[in-house]
C-alpha positions as a printed Julia matrix, in Angstrom:
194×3 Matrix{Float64}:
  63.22   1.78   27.88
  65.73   3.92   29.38
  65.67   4.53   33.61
  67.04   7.66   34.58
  68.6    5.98   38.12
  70.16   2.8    38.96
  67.61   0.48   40.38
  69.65  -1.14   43.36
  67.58  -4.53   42.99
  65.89  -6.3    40.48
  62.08  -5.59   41.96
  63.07  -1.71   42.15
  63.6   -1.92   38.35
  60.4   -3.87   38.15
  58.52  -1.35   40.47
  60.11   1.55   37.81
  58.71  -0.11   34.88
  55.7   -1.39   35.99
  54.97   2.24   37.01
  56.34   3.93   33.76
  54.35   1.25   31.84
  51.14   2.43   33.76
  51.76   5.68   32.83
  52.16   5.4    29.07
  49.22   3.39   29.17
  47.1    6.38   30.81
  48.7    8.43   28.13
  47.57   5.73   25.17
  44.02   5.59   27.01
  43.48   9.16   26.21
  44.28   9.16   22.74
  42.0    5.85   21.96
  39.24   8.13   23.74
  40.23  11.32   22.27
  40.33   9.5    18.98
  36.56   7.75   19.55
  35.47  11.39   20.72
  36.59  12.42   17.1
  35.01   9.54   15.52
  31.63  10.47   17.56
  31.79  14.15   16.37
  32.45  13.37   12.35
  29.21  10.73   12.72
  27.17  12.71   13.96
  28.07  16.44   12.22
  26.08  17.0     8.82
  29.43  17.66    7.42
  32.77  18.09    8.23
  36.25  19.98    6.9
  40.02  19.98    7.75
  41.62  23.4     8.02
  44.64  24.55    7.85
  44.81  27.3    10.28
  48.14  28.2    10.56
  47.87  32.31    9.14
  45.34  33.21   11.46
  46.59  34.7    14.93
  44.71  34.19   17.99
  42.19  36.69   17.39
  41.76  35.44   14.61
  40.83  32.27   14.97
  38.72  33.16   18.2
  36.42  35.11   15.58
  36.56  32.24   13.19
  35.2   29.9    15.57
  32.68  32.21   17.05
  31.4   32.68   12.98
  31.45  28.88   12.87
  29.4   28.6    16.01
  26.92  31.23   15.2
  25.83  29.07   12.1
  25.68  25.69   13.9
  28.75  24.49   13.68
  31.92  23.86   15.88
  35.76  24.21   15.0
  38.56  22.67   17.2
  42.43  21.76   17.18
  43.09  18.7    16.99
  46.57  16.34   16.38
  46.86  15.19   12.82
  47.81  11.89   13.55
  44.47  11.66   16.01
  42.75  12.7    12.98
  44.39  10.28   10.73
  43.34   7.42   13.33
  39.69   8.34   13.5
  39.13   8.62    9.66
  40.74   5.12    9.63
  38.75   3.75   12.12
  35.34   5.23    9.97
  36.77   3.22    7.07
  38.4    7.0     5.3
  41.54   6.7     4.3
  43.83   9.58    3.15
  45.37  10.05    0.34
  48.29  11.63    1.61
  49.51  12.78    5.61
  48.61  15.67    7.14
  51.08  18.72    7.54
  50.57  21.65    9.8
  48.44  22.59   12.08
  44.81  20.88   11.4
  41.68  22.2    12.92
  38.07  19.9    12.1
  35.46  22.33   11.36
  32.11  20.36   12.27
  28.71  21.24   10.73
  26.6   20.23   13.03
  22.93  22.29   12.21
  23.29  22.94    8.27
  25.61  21.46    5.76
  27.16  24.18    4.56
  26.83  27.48    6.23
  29.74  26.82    8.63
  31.66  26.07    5.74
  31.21  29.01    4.11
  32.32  31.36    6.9
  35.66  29.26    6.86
  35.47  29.56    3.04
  35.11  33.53    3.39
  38.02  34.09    5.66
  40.12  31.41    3.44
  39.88  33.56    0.58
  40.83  36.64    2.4
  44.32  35.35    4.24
  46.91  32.71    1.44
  47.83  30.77    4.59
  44.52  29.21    5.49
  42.64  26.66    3.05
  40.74  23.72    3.26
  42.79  20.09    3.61
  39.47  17.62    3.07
  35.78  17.26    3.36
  33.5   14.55    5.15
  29.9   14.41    3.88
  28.3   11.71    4.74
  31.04   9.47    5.79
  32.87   9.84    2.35
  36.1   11.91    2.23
  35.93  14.76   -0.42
  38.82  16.26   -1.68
  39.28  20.04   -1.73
  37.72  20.44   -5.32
  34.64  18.41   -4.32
  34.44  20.44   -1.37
  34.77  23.54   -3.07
  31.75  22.82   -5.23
  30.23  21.15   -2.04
  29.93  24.91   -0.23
  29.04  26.81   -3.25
  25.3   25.07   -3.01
  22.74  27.15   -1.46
  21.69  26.27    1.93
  19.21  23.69    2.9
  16.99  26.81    4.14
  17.33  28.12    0.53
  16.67  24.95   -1.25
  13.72  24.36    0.92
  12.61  27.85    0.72
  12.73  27.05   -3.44
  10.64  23.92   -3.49
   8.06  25.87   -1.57
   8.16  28.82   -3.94
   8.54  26.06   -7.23
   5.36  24.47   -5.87
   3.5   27.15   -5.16
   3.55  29.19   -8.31
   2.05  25.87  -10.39
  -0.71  26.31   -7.86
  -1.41  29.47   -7.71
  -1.67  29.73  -11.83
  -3.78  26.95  -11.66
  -6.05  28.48   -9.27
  -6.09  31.63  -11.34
  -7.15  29.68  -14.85
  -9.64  28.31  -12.75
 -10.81  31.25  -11.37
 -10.6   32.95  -14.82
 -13.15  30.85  -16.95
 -15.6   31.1   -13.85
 -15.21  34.5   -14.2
 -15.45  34.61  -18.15
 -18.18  32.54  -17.41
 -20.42  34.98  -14.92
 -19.3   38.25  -16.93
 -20.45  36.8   -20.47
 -23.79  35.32  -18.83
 -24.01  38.94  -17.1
 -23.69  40.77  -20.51
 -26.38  38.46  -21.99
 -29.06  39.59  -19.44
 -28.27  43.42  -19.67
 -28.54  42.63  -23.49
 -32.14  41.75  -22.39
């Protein structure tokens, strides 16, 4: 450790450390909770993605996160090696470090709708892309992830398994409906035949 003045005595340069020591542990107190705030967030989104933000300019990122909001989800900034530290303390470990400027895109309402705005303006600018997934406390890499996002939404798929249901039912009421109806008509043309 390196004091920037000459302690006169030996308890002044005890008093400096023992001060300096307090303060770096204030500073490591944050990151452990900064970290276990991360950890808390990936738990409990649906899903979760690592962006590289870094072409976007202010603007642009404002809108991105607004987009990511308005479909349930949250985006924020966050240090790479805080990051690395809370994936490691879920039991995730990377294949490789993080570069650049990360942001964690949580999906915190649907899977993947979130996602897909981040997709959207990653195909439009080269310098964005997705780093990783999370799904379910698994890390997916950016292949997985891509086919991950191009699934309809839960709405959709729920909205299908309704509609898949349905139809059996409704033919089945209609074959049903048809032989009573065969039924009446051909005992109808029997008694005008009388």
């Amino acid at each position: 450790m390196i004091f920037l003045f000459v302690a006169s005595t030996t308890s002044e340069a005890l008093l400096v450390y023992l001060l300096s020591t307090n303060t770096m542990s204030k500073a490591k107190t944050n990151k452990i909770a900064k970290v276990d705030e991360v950890v808390v967030k990936l738990n409990s989104a649906k899903s979760a993605a690592l962006v590289q933000y870094q072409g976007l300019n202010a603007a642009g990122v404002v809108a991105l996160r607004d987009k990511v909001r308005e479909n349930g989800g949250a985006l924020e900034v966050t240090k790479n090696s805080l990051i690395f530290r809370a994936l490691l303390k879920m039991g995730i470990a990377l294949p490789e470090e993080l570069v650049g400027p990360t942001a964690i895109a949580y999906s915190n309402e649907d899977e993947i709708a979130p996602l897909k705005e981040i997709d959207a303006v990653n195909k439009s600018s080269e310098k964005t892309f997705f780093k990783y997934g999370v799904y379910q406390g698994k890390l997916l890499s950016v292949d997985e992830l891509k086919k991950f996002i191009s699934l309809p939404s839960k709405s959709t798929l729920l909205a299908q398994l309704v509609g898949g249901l349905r139809n059996p039912l409704e033919r089945m009421v209609y074959a049903m409906r048809y032989n009573q109806t065969q039924l009446v008509m051909t005992l109808k043309a029997i008694a005008d035949k009388k």
